[in-house]
C-alpha positions in Angstrom: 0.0 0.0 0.0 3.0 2.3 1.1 4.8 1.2 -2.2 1.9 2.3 -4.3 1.2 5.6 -2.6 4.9 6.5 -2.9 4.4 5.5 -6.9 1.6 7.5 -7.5 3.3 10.5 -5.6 6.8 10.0 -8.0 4.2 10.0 -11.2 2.3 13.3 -10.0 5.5 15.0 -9.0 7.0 14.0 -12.8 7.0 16.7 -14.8 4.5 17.3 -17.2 5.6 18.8 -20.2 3.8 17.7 -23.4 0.9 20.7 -22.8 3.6 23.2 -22.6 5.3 22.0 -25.7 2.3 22.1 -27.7 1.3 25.6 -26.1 4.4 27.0 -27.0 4.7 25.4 -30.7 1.4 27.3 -31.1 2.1 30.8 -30.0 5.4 30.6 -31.8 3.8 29.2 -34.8 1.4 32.4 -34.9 4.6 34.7 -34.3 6.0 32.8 -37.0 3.4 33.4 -39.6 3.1 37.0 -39.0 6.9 37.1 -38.8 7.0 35.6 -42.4 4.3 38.2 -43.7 6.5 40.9 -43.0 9.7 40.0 -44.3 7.6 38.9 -47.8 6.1 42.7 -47.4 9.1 44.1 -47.4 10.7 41.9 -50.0 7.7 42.7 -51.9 8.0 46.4 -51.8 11.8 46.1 -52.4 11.0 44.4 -55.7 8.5 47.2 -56.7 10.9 49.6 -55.8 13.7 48.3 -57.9 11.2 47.5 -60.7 10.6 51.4 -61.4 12.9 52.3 -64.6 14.3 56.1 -64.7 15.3 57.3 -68.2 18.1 59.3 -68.9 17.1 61.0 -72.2 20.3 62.1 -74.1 20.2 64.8 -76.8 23.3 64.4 -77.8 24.9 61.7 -80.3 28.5 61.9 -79.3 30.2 59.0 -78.6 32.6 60.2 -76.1 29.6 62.5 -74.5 27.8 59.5 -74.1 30.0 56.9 -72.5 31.4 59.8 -69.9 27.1 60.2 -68.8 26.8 56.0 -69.0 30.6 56.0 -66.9 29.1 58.0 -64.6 25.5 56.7 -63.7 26.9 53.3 -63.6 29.2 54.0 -60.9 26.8 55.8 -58.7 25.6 54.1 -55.5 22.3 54.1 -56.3 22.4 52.5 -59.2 20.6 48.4 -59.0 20.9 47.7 -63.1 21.5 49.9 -66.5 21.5 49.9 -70.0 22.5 52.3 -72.8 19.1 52.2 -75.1 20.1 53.3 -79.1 17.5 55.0 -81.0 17.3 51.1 -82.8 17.1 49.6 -79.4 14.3 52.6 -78.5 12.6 51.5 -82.0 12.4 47.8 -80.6 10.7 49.4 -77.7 8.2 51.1 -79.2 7.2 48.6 -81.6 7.4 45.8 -79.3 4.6 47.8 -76.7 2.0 47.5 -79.4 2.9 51.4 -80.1 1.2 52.5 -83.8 4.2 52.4 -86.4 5.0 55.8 -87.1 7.9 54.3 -90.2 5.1 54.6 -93.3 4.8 58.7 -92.0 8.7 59.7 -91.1 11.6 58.0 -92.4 14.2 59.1 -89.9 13.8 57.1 -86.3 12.2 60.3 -83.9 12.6 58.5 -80.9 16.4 59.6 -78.7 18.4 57.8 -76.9 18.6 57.4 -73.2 20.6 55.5 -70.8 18.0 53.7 -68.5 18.8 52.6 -65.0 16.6 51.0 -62.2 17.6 52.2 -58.6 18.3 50.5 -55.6 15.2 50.6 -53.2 16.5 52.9 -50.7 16.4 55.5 -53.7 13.3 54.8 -54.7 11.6 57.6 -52.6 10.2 61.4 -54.3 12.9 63.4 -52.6 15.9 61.2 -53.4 14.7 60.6 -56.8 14.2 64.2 -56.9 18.1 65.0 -55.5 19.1 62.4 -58.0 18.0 64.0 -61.3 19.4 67.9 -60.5 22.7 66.1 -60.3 22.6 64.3 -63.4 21.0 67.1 -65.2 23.3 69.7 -63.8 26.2 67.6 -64.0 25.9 67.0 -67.9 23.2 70.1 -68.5 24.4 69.5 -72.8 24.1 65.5 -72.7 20.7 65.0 -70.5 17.9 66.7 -71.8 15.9 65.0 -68.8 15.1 62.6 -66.3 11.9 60.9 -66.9 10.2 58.7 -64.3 6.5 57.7 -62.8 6.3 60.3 -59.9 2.8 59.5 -58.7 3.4 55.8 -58.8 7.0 56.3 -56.7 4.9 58.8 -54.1 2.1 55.9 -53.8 4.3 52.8 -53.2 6.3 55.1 -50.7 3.2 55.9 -49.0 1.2 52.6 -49.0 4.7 51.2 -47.9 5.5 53.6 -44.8 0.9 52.9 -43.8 1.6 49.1 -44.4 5.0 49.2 -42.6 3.5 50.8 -39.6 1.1 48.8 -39.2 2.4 45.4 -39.2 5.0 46.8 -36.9 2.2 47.9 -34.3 0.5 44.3 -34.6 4.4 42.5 -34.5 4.9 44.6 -31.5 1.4 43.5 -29.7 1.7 40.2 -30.5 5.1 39.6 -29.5 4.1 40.7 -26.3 1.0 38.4 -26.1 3.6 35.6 -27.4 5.9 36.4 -24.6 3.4 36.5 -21.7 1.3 33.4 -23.2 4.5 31.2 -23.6 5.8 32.8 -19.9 2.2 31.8 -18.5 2.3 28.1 -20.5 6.2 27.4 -18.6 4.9 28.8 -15.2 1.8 26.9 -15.4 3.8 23.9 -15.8 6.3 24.8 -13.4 3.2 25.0 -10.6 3.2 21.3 -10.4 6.7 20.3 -9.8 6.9 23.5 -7.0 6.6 20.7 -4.0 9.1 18.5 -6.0 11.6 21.7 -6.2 11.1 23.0 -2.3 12.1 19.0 -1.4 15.0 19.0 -2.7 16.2 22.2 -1.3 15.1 20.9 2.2 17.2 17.5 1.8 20.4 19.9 1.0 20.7 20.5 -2.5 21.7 23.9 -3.3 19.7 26.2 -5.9 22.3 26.0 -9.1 21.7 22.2 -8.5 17.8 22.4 -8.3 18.0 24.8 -11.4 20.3 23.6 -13.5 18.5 20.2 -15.0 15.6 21.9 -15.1 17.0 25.1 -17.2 18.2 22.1 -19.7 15.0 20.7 -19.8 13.6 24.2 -21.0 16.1 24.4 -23.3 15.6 20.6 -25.0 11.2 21.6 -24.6 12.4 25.0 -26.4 14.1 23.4 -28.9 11.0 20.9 -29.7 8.5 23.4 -29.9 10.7 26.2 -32.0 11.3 23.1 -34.5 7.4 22.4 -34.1 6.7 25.4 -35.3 8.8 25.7 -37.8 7.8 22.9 -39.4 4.1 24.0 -39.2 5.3 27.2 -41.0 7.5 25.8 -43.6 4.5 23.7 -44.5 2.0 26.4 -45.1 4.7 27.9 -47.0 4.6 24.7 -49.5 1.0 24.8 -49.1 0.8 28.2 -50.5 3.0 27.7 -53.0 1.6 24.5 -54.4 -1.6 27.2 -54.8 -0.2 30.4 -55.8 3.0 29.2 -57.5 4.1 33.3 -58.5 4.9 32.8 -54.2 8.1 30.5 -55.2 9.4 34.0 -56.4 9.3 35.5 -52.8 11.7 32.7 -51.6 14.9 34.1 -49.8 17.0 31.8 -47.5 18.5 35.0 -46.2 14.8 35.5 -44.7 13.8 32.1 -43.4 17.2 32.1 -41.9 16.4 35.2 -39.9 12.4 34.0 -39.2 13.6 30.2 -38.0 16.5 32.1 -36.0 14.5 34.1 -34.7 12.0 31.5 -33.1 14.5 29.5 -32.1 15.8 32.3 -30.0 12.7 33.4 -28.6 11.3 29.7 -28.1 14.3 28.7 -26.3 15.1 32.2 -24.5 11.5 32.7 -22.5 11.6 29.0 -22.1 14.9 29.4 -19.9 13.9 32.4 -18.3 10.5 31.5 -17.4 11.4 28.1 -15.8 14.6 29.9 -14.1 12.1 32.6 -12.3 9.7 30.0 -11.4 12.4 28.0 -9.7 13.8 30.7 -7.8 10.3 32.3 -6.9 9.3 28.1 -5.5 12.9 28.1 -3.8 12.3 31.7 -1.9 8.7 30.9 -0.7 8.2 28.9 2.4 6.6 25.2 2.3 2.9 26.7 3.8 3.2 29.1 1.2 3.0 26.4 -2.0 -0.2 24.9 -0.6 
C-alpha cells in the first residue's frame, strides 16, 4: 500500500511537459506566420521599388559624351541595373509595346536615346529621386535633356509602404508581447506542479544551481522541440501556399527564413529558460505553507 502511494506520488511529481510543448509550438507558430508576412512585405515592396525604370534621355549623339554620362551613372551608389538604349534599341521598344508604327509617316527614327537605369530601393523615394536627377542634369546640362520617371506611382508605393510598414510593426509589437506572456504563462503553469518537488529537494540539501540547473536544460531541450514544431508547421503552409499560388516561389529568400527560424529559435528557447529559471527561484524563496 506504502509502495503504491509512494508511486503515485513519484508519477504526480513527474513533470508534465507535453501541454507546454504544444502551447508554445502554437504561440510561436502564430509569431512565425506573422513574422513571415513581414519579411515577404518588405521583399515585396523592395521588388517594386527596384522595378521602377528612370530614363536618362540624351540629346546628344557623341560618342565620347555618351559613355562619360553612361561611366558616370553606372558608378553611382544608387544605381541596382542599367542599360544604354540606341535610338534602334528605342525603336524595338516602341514597336514591341504595341505602339502604332510611325515608319510609313517619317523616315528618320524620332525617338532619342537614353541610358535607363533601375535604382536600388532605398532611392526609390520622391525626394531622393528628386536629388538624383538635379545632379545628373546639372552635371551634364548639354548631354541630359531630362530625367523621366513615374512620380505619382513612386509617391504611392512610398506611402502605401511607410501605412503598411506601420502597421504590421504595431500588430508584431502587440503580438510579441501576447507571445511572450502566453508562452511565460504556458512554462509557469507547468512549473506549478513540480513547486513541492523543487522546495524537497532544497530541504534535503541541495543547493539552488543544482535544483535549477536540470531543469533550465530541460527548458532548453522543450524550447528546442516546440521552436522546431513550429517551424515545421510554418515551412508547410509555406509549401502549401505555393503549391496554390505558384508566382509565391518567387518571394523565396533563404536570407529571410534564416532570420524567421533564427529568430523563433531564440525566442522559443530564451523565455523557455527564463520563465522556468524565475519560477524556480520564486518556488525556492517561498516557504513550504506558502505552495499549498
Amino acid at each position: 500500500m506504502a509502495q503504491q502511494h509512494g508511486k503515485a506520488s513519484m508519477k504526480r511529481s513527474k513533470p508534465s511537459y507535453l501541454y507546454s510543448i504544444i502551447g508554445v509550438a502554437l504561440v510561436l507558430f502564430i509569431l512565425g506566420v506573422l513574422g513571415w508576412i513581414f519579411l515577404n512585405f518588405h521583399k515585396v515592396g523592395t521588388t517594386l521599388r527596384e522595378n521602377i525604370q528612370i530614363h536618362a534621355w540624351l540629346n546628344t549623339s557623341n560618342k565620347k559624351s555618351i559613355d562619360s554620362v553612361q561611366a558616370f551613372i553606372g558608378a553611382q551608389p544608387y544605381v541596382k541595373s542599367m542599360e544604354y538604349v540606341t535610338k534602334e534599341k528605342a525603336r524595338e521598344i516602341y514597336n514591341k509595346d504595341g505602339n502604332e508604327s510611325w515608319e510609313k509617316i517619317l523616315t528618320d527614327n524620332p525617338l532619342p536615346e537614353s541610358i535607363d537605369f533601375f535604382a536600388k530601393a532605398e532611392y526609390v523615394n520622391k525626394d531622393s529621386l528628386e536629388i538624383i536627377s538635379q545632379s545628373l542634369a546639372a552635371r551634364f546640362p548639354t548631354a541630359i535633356s531630362e530625367i523621366q520617371y513615374p512620380k505619382d506611382l513612386v509617391v504611392t508605393i512610398t506611402d502605401r509602404a511607410r501605412k503598411i510598414g506601420i502597421a504590421l510593426l504595431i500588430i508584431a509589437i502587440l503580438l510579441s508581447t501576447v507571445v511572450m506572456v502566453s508562452i511565460d504563462s504556458t512554462i509557469r503553469l507547468a512549473m506549478f506542479s513540480n513547486r513541492f518537488l523543487i522546495k524537497t529537494m532544497q530541504m534535503v540539501g541541495a543547493t539552488r544551481g543544482f535544483i535549477a540547473r536540470p531543469m533550465n536544460l530541460r527548458a532548453i531541450i522543450n524550447g528546442l522541440i516546440s521552436s522546431a514544431i513550429a517551424i515545421a508547421a510554418i515551412w508547410a503552409v509555406i509549401i502549401w501556399l505555393e503549391t496554390y499560388i505558384p508566382d509565391m516561389v518567387a518571394l523565396r529568400d533563404t536570407r529571410n527564413y534564416l532570420i524567421l527560424f533564427g529568430s523563433i529559435i531564440l525566442i522559443g528557447v530564451g523565455i523557455s529558460v527564463y520563465s522556468t529559471h524565475r519560477s524556480v527561484m520564486k518556488y525556492l524563496k517561498m516557504k513550504l505553507d506558502e505552495l499549498y
